[in-house]
mmJSON file of the N, C-alpha and C atoms, coordinates in Angstrom:
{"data_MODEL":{"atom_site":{
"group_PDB":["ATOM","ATOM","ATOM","ATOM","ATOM","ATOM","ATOM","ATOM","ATOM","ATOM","ATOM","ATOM","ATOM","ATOM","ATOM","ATOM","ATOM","ATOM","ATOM","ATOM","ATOM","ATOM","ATOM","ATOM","ATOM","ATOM","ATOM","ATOM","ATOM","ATOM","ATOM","ATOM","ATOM","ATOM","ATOM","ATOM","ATOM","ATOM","ATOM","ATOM","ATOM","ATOM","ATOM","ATOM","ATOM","ATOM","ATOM","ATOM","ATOM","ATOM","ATOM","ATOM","ATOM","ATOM","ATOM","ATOM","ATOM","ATOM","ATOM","ATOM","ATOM","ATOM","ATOM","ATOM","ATOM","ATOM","ATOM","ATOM","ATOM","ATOM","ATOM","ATOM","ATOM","ATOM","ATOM","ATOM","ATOM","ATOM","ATOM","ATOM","ATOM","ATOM","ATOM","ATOM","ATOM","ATOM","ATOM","ATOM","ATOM","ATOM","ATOM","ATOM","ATOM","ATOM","ATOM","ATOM","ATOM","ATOM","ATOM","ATOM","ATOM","ATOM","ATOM","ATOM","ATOM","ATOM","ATOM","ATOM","ATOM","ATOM","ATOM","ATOM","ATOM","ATOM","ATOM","ATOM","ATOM","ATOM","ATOM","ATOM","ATOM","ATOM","ATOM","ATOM","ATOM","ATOM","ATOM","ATOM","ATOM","ATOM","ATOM","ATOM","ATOM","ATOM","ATOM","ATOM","ATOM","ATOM","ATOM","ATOM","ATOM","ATOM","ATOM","ATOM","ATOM","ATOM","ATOM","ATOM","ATOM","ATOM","ATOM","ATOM","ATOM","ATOM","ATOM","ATOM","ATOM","ATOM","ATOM","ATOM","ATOM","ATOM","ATOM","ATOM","ATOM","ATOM","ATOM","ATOM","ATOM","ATOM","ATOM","ATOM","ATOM","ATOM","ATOM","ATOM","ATOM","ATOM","ATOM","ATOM","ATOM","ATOM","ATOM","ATOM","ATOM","ATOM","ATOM","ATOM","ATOM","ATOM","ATOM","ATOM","ATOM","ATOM","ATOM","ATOM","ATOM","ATOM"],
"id":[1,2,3,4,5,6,7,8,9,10,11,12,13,14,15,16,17,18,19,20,21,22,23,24,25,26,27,28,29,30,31,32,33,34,35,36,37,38,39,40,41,42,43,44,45,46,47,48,49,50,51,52,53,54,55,56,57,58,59,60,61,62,63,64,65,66,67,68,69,70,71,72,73,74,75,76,77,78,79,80,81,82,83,84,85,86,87,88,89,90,91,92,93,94,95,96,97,98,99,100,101,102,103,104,105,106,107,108,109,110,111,112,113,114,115,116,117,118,119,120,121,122,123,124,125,126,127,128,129,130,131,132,133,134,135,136,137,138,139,140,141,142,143,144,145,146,147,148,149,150,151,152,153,154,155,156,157,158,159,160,161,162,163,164,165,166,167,168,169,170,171,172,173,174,175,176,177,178,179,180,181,182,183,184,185,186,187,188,189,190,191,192,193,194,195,196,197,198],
"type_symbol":["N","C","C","N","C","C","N","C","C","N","C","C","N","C","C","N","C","C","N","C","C","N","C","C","N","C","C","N","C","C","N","C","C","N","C","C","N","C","C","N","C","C","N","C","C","N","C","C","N","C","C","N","C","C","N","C","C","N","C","C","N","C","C","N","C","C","N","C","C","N","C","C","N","C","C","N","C","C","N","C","C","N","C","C","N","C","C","N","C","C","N","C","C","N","C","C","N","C","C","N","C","C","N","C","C","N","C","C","N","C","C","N","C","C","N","C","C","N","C","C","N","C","C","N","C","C","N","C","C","N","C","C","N","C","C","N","C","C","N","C","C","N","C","C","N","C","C","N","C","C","N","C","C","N","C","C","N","C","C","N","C","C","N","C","C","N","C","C","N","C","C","N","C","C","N","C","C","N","C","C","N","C","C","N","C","C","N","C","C","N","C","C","N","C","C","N","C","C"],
"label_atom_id":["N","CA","C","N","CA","C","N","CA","C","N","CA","C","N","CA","C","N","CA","C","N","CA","C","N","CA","C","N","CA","C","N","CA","C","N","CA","C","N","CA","C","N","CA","C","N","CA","C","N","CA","C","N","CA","C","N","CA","C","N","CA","C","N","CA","C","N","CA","C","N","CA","C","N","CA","C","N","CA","C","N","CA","C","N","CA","C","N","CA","C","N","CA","C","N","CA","C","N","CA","C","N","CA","C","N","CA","C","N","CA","C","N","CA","C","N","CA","C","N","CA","C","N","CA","C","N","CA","C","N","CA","C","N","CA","C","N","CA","C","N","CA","C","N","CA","C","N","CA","C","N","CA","C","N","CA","C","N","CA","C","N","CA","C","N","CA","C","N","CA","C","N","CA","C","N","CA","C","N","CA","C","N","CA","C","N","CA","C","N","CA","C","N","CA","C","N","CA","C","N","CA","C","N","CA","C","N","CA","C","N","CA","C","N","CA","C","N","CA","C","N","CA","C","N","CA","C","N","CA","C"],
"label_alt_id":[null,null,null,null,null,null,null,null,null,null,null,null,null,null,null,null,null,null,null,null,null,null,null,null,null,null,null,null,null,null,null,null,null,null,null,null,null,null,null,null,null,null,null,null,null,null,null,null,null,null,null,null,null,null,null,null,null,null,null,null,null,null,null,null,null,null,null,null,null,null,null,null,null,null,null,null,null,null,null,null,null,null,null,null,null,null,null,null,null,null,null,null,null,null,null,null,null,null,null,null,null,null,null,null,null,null,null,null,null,null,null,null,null,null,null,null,null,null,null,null,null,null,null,null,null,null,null,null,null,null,null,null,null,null,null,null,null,null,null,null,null,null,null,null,null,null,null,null,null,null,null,null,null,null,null,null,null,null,null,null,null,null,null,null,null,null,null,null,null,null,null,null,null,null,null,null,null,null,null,null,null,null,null,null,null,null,null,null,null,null,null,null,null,null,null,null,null,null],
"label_comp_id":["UNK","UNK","UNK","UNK","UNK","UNK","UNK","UNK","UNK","UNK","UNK","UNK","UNK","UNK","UNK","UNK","UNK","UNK","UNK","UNK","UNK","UNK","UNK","UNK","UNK","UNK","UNK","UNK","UNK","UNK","UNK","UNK","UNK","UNK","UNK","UNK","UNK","UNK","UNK","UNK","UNK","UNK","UNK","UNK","UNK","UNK","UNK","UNK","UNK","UNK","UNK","UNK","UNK","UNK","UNK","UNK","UNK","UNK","UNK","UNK","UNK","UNK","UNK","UNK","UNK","UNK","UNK","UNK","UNK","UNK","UNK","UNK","UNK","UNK","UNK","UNK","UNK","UNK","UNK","UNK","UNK","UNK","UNK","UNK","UNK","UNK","UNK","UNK","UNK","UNK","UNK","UNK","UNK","UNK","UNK","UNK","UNK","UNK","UNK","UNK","UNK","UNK","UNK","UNK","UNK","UNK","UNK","UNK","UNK","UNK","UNK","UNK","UNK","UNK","UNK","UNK","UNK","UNK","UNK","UNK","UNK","UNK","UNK","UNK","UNK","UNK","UNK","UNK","UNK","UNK","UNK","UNK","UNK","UNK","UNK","UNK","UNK","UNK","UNK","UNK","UNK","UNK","UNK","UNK","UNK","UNK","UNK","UNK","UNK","UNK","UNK","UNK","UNK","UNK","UNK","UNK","UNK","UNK","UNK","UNK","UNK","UNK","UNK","UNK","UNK","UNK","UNK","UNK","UNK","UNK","UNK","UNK","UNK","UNK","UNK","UNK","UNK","UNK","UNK","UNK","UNK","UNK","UNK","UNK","UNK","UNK","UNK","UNK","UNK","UNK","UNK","UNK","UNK","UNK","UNK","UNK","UNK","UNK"],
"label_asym_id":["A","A","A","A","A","A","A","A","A","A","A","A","A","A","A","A","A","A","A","A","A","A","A","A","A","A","A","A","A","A","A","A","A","A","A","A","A","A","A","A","A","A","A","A","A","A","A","A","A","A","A","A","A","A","A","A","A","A","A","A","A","A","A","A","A","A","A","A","A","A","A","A","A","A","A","A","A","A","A","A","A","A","A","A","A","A","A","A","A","A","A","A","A","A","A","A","A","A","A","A","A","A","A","A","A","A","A","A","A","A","A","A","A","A","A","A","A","A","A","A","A","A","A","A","A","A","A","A","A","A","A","A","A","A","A","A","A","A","A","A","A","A","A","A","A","A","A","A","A","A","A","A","A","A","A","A","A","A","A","A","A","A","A","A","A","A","A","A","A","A","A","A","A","A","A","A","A","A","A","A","A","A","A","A","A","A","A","A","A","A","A","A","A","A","A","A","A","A"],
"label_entity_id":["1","1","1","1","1","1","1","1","1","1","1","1","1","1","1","1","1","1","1","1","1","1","1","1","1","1","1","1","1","1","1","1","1","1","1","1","1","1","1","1","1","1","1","1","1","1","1","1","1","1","1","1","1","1","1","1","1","1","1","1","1","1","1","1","1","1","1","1","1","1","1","1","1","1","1","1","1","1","1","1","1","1","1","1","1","1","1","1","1","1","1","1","1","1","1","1","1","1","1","1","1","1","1","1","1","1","1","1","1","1","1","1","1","1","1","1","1","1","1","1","1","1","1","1","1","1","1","1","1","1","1","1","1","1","1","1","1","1","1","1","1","1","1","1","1","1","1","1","1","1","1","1","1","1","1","1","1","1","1","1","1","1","1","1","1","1","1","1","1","1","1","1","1","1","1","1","1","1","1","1","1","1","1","1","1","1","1","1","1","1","1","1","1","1","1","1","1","1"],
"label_seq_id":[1,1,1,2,2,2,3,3,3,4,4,4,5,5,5,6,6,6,7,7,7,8,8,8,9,9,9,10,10,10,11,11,11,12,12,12,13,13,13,14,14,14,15,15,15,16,16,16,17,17,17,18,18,18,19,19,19,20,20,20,21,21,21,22,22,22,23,23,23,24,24,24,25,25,25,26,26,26,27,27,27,28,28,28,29,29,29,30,30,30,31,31,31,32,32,32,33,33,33,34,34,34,35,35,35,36,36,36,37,37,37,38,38,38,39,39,39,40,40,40,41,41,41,42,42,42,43,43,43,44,44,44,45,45,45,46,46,46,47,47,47,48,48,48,49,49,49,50,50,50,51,51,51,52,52,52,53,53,53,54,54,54,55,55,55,56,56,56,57,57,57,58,58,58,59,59,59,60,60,60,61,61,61,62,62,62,63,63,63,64,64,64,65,65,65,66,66,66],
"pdbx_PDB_ins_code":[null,null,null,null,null,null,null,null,null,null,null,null,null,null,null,null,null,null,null,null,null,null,null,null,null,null,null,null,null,null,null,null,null,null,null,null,null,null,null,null,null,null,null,null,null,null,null,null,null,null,null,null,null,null,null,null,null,null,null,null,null,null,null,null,null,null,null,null,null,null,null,null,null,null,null,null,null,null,null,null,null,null,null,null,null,null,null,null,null,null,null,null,null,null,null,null,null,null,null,null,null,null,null,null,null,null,null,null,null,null,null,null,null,null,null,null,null,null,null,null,null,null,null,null,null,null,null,null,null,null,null,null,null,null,null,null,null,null,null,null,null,null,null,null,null,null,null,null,null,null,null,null,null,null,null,null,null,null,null,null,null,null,null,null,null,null,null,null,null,null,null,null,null,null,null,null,null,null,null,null,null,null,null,null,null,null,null,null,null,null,null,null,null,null,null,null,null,null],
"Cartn_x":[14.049,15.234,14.992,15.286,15.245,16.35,16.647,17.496,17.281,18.332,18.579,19.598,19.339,20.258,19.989,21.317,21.312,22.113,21.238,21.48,22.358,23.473,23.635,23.427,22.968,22.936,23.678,25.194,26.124,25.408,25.038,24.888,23.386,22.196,21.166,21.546,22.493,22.89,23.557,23.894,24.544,23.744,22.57,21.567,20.892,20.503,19.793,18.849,17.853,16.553,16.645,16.195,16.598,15.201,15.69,13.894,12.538,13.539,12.175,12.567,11.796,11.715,13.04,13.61,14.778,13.95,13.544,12.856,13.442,14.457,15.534,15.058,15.16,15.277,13.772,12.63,11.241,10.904,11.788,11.74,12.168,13.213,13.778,12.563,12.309,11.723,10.095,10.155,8.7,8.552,9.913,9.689,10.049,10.703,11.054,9.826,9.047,7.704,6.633,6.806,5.684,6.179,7.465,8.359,8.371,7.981,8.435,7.047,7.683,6.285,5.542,5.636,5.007,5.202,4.786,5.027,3.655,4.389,3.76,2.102,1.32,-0.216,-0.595,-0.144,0.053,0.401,0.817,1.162,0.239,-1.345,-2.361,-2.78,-3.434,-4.199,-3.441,-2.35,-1.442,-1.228,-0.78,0.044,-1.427,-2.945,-4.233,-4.101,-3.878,-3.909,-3.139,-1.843,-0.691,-1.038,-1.208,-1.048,-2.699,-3.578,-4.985,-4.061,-3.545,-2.923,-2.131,-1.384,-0.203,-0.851,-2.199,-2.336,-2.501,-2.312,-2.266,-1.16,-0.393,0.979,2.277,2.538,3.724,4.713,5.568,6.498,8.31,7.977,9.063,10.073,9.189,9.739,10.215,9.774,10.44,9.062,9.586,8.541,7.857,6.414,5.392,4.557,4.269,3.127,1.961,2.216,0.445,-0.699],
"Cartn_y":[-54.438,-55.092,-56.602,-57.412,-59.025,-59.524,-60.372,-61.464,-62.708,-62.672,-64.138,-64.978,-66.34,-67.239,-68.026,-69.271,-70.242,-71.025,-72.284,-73.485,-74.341,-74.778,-76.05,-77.732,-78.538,-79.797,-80.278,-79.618,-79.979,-79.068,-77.778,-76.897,-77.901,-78.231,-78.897,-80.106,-80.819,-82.096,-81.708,-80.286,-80.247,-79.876,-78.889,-78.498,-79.487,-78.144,-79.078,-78.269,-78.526,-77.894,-77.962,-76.971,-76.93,-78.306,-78.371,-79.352,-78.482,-77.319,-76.072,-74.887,-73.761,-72.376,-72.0,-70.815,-70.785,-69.225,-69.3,-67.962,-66.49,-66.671,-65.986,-64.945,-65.772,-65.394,-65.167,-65.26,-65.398,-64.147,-63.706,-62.255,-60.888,-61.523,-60.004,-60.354,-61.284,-61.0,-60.274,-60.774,-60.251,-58.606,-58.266,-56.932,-56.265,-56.812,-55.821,-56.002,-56.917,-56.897,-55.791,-55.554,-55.031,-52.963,-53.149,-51.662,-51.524,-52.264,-51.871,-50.671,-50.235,-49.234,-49.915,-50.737,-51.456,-52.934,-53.265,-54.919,-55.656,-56.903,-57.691,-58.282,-57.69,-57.811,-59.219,-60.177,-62.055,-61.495,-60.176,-59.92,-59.165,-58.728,-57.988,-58.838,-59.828,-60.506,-60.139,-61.021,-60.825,-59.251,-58.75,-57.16,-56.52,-56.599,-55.915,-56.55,-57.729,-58.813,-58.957,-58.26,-57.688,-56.167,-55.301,-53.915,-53.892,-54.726,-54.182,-54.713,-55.67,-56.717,-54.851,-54.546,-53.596,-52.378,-51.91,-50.696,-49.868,-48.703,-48.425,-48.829,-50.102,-50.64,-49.769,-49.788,-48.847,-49.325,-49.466,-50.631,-49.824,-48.819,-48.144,-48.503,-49.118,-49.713,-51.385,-51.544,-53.083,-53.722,-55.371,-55.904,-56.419,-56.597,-57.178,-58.227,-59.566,-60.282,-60.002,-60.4,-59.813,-60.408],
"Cartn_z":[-8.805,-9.313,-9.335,-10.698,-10.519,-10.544,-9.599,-9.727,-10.224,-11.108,-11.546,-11.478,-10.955,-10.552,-11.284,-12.04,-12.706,-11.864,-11.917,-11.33,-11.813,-11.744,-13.116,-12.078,-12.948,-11.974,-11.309,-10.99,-9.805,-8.643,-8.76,-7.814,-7.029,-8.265,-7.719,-6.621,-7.346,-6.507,-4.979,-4.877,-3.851,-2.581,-3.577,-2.423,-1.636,-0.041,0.854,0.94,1.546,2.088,3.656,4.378,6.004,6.299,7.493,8.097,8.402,8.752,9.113,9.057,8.788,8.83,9.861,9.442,10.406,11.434,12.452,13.026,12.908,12.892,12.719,11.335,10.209,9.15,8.662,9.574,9.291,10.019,10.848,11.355,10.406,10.042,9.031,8.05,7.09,6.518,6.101,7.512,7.828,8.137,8.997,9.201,7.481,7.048,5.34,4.5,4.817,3.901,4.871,6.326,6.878,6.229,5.997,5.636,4.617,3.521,2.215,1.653,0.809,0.914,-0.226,-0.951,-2.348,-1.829,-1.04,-0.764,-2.086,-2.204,-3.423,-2.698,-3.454,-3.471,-2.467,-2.837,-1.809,-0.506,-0.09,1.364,1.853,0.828,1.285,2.778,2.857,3.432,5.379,4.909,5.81,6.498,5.872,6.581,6.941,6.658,7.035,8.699,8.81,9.771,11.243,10.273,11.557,11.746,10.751,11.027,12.355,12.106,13.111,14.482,14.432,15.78,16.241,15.51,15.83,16.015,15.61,15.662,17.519,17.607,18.639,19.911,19.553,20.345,20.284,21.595,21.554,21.448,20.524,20.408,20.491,21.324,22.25,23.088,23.575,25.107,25.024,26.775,26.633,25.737,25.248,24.53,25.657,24.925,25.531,24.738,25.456,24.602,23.843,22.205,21.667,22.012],
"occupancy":[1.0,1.0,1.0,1.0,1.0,1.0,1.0,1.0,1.0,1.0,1.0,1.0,1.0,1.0,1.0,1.0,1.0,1.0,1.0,1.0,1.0,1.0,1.0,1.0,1.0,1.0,1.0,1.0,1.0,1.0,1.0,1.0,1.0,1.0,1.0,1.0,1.0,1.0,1.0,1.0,1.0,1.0,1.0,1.0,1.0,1.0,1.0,1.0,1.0,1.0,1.0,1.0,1.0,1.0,1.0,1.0,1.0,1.0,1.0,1.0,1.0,1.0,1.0,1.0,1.0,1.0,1.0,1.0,1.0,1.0,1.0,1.0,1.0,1.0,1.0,1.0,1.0,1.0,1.0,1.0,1.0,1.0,1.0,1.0,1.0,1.0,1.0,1.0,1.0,1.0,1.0,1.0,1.0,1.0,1.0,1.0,1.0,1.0,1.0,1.0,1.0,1.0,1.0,1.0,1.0,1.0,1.0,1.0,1.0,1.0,1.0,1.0,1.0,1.0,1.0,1.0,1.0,1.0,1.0,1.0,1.0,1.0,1.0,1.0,1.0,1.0,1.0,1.0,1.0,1.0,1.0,1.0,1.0,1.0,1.0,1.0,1.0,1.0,1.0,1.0,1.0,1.0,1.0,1.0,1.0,1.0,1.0,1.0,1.0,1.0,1.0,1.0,1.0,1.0,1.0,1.0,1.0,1.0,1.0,1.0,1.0,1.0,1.0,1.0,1.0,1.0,1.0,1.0,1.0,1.0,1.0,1.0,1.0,1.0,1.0,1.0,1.0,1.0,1.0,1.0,1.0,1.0,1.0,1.0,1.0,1.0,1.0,1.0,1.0,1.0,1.0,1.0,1.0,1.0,1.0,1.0,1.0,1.0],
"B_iso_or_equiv":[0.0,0.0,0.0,0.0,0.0,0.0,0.0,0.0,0.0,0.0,0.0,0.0,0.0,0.0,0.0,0.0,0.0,0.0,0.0,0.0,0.0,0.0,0.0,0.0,0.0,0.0,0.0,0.0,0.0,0.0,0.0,0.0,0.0,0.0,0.0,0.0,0.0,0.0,0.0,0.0,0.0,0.0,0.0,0.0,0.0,0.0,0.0,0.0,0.0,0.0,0.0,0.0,0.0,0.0,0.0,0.0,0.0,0.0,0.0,0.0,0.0,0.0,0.0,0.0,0.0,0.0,0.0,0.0,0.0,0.0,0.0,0.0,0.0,0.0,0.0,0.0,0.0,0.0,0.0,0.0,0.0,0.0,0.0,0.0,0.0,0.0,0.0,0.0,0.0,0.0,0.0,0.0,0.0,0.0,0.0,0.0,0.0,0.0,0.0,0.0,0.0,0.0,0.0,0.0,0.0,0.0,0.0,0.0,0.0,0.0,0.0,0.0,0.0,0.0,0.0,0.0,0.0,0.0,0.0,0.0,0.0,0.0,0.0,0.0,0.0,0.0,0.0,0.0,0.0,0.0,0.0,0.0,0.0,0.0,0.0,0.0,0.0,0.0,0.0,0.0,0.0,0.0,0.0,0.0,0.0,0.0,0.0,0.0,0.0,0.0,0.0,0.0,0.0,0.0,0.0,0.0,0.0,0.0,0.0,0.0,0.0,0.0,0.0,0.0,0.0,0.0,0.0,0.0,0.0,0.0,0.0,0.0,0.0,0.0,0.0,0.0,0.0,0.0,0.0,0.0,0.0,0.0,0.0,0.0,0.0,0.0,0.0,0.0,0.0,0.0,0.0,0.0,0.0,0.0,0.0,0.0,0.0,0.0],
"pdbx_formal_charge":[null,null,null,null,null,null,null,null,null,null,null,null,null,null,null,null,null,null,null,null,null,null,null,null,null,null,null,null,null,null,null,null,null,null,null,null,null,null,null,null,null,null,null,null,null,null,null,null,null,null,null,null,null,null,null,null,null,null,null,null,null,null,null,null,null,null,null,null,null,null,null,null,null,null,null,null,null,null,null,null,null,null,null,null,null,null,null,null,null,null,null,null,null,null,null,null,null,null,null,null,null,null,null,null,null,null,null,null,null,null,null,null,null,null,null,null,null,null,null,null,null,null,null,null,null,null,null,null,null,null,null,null,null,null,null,null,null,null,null,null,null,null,null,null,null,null,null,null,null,null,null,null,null,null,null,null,null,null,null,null,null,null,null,null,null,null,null,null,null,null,null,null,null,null,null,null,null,null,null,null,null,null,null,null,null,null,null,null,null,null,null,null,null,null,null,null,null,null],
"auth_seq_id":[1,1,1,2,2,2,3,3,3,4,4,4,5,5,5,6,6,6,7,7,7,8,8,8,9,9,9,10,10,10,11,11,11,12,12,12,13,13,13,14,14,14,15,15,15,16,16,16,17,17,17,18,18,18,19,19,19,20,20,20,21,21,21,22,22,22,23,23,23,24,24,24,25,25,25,26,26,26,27,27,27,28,28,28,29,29,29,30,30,30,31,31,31,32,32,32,33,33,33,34,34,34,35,35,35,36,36,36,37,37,37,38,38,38,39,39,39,40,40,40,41,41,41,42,42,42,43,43,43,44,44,44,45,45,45,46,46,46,47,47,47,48,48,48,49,49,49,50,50,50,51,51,51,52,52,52,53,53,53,54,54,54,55,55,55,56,56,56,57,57,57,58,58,58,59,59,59,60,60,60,61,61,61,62,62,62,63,63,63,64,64,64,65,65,65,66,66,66],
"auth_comp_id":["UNK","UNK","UNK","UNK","UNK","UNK","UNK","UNK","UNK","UNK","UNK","UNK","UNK","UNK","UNK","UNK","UNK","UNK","UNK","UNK","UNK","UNK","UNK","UNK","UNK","UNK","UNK","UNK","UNK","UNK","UNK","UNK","UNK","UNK","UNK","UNK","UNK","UNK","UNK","UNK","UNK","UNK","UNK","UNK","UNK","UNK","UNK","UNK","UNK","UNK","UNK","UNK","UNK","UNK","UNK","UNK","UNK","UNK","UNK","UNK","UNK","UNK","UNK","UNK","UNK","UNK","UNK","UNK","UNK","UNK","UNK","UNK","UNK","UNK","UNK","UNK","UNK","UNK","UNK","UNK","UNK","UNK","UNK","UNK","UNK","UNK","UNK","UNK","UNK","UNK","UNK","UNK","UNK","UNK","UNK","UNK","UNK","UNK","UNK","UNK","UNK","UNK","UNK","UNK","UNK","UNK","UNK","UNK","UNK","UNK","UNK","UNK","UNK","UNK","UNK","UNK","UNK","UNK","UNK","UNK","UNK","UNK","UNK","UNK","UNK","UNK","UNK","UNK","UNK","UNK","UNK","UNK","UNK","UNK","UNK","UNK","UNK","UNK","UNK","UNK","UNK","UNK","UNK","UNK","UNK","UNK","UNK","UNK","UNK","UNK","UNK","UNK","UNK","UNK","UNK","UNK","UNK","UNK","UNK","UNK","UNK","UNK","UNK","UNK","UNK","UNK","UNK","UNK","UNK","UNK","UNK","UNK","UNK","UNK","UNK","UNK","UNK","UNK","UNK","UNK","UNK","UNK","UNK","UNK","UNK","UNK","UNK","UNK","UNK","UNK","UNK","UNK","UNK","UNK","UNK","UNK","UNK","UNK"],
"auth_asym_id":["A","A","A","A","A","A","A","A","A","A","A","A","A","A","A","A","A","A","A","A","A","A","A","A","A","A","A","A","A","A","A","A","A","A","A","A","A","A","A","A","A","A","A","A","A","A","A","A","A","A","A","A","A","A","A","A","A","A","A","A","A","A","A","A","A","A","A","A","A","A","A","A","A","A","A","A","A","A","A","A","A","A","A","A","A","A","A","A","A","A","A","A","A","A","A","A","A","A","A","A","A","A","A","A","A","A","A","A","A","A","A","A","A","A","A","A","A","A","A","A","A","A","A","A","A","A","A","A","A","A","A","A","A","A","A","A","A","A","A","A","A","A","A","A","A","A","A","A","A","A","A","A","A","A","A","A","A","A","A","A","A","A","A","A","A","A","A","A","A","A","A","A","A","A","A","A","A","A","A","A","A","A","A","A","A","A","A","A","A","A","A","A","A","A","A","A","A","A"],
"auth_atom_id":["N","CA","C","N","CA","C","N","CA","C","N","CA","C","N","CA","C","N","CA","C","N","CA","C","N","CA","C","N","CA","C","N","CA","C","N","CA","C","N","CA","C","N","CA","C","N","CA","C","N","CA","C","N","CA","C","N","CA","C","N","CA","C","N","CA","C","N","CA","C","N","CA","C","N","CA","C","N","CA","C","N","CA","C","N","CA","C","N","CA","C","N","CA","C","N","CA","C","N","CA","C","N","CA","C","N","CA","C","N","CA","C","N","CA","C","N","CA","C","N","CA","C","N","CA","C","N","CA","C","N","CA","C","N","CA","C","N","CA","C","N","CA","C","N","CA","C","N","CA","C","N","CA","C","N","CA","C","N","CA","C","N","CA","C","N","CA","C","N","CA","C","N","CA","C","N","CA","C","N","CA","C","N","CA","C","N","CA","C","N","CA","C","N","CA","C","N","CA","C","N","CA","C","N","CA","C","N","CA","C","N","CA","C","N","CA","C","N","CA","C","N","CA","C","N","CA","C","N","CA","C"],
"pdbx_PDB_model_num":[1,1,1,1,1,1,1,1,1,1,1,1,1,1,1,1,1,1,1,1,1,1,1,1,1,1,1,1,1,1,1,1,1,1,1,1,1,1,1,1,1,1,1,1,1,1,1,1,1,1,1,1,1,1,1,1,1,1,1,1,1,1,1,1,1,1,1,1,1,1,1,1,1,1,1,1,1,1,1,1,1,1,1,1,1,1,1,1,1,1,1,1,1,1,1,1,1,1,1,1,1,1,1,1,1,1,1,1,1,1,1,1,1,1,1,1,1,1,1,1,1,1,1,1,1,1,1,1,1,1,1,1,1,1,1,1,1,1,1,1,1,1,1,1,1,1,1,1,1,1,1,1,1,1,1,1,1,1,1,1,1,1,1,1,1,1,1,1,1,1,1,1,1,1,1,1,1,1,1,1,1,1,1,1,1,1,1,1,1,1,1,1,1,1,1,1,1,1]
}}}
């Protein structure tokens, strides 16, 4: 599905940009790209990278440091 959003130059003038990554929101996204079953090809590198980190972890229980 694509979304499309139109901007008009009041909406531009109003925007802000945060100062930094919100962690929060760097979490969901990360877990919906590690779940999606077709994640976009730019997330190869990455998800080979986490899934070896993750393989064999039991992620059941309480958390533990990777």
């Amino acid at each position: 599905m694509r979304l499309r959003i139109h901007f008009t130059a009041d909406d531009v003038a109003r925007t802000t940009v945060a100062a930094r990554p919100d962690d929060r929101w760097e979490l969901v996204n990360s877990l919906h790209i590690l779940q999606s079953p077709r994640p976009p090809a730019q997330y190869g590198p990455w998800l080979r990278h986490v899934r070896n980190r993750c393989a064999g972890r039991d992620f059941t229980g309480p958390s533990s440091a990777m």
